[in-house]
N, C-alpha and C positions, 0 to 999 in steps of 0.2 A: 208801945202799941202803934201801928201802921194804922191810919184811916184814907180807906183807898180811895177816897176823893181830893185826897190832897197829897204833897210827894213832900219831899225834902230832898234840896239839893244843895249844895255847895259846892263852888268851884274853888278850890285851895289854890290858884297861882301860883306852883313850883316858882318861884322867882328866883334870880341870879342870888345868890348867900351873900355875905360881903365877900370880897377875895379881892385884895390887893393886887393890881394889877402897873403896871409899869408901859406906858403908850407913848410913844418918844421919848422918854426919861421923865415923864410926867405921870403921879401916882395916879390909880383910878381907879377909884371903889363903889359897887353897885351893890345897892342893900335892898332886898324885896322885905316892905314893913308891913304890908298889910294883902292878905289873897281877896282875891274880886269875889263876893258871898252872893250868894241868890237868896238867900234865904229857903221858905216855902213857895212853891210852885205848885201851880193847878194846872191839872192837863188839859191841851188847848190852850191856855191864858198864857201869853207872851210874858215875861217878866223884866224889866227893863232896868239895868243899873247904870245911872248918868255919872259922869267924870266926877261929876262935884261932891257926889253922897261920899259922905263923911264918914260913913260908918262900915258903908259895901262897896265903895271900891276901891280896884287894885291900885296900890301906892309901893314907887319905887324911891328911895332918897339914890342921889348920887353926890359923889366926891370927886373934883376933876379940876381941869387946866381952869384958873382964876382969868378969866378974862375972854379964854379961847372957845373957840366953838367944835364941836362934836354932831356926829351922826347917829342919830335913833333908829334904830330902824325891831322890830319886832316879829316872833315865828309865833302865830294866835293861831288856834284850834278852830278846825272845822264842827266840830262837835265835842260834846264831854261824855264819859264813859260812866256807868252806871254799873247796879249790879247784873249779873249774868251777863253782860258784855251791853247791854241796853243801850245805846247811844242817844244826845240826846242833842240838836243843832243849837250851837250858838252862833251870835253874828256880832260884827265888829263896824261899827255906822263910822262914817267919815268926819264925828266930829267925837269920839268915844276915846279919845289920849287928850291929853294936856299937861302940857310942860310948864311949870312954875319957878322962876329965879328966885324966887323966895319963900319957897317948901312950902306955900300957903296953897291950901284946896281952893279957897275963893279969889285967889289971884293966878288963874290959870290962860294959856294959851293952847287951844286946840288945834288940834293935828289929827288925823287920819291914821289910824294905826297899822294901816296896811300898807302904806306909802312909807318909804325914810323920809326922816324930815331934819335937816340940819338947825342947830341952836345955838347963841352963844349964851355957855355960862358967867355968870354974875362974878365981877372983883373978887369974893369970897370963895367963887368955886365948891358951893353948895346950891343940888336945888332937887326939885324933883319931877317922877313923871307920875299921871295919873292916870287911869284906865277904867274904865266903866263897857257893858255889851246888853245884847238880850238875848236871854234864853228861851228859846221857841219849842217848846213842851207838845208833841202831838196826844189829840184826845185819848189817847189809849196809853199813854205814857207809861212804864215801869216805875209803882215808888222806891224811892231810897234816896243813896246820896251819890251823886255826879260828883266828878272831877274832873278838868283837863289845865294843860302846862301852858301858862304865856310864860313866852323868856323875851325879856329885851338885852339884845344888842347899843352898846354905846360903842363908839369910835372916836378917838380923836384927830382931827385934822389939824392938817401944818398949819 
């Protein structure tokens, strides 16, 4: 049952699959573990998912050069797609990514997800990124369920 004072939306985060990739002879694997959720949304009422939430936002693990550093950089959506094509803006704040050398959500470094931002990965060459936005729902909003694609790019540098 639809109660049309209130919508439901999720964003699914298409993220990168794993896929073994090879960057100077060094392996390199990007796993999207979790999609960034909005939960329920009220039209009008902004919803807002920070880097840190645990439970709604988007989390990428990566595998990469032990020691070396790498280039982030992200393709984030101008909006998410609804039903009957309904669009719905989201936005991306300059403090909504955060890279962790140590896969922990509470030990992050924020970044700008609209900017590339170079990192060095940790001896182990495991860490991860995080991604939080707000979804800006106009009063007249279409219910259902939104979706749109963040893909991150990683690189490795010499």
């Amino acid at each position: 049952m639809i109660n049309m004072n209130r919508e439901s939306l999720v964003v699914l985060g298409v993220m990168l699959l794993a896929a073994p990739l090879l960057a100077q002879g060094k392996p390199l694997t990007v796993t999207g573990v979790r999609g960034l959720t909005f939960g329920a949304v009220l039209p009008g009422v902004p919803r807002v998912i920070l880097r840190t939430d645990p439970a709604n936002s988007g989390q990428f693990d990566i595998k990469g050069p032990k020691g070396g550093p790498v280039l982030l950089s992200f393709v984030l959506p101008l909006s998410m797609t609804g039903p009957g094509g309904a669009l719905m803006p989201i936005v991306f704040g300059a403090g909504d990514a955060g890279f962790s050398s140590t896969q922990s959500i509470g030990s992050q470094v924020g970044f700008d997800p609209k900017q590339p931002t170079t990192v060095t990965f940790p001896n182990n060459g495991s860490a991860s990124v995080f991604v939080g936005a707000t979804a800006n729902p106009a009063t007249n909003q279409r219910a259902g369920a939104y979706t749109g694609t963040i893909t991150l790019t990683v690189t490795v540098l010499p």
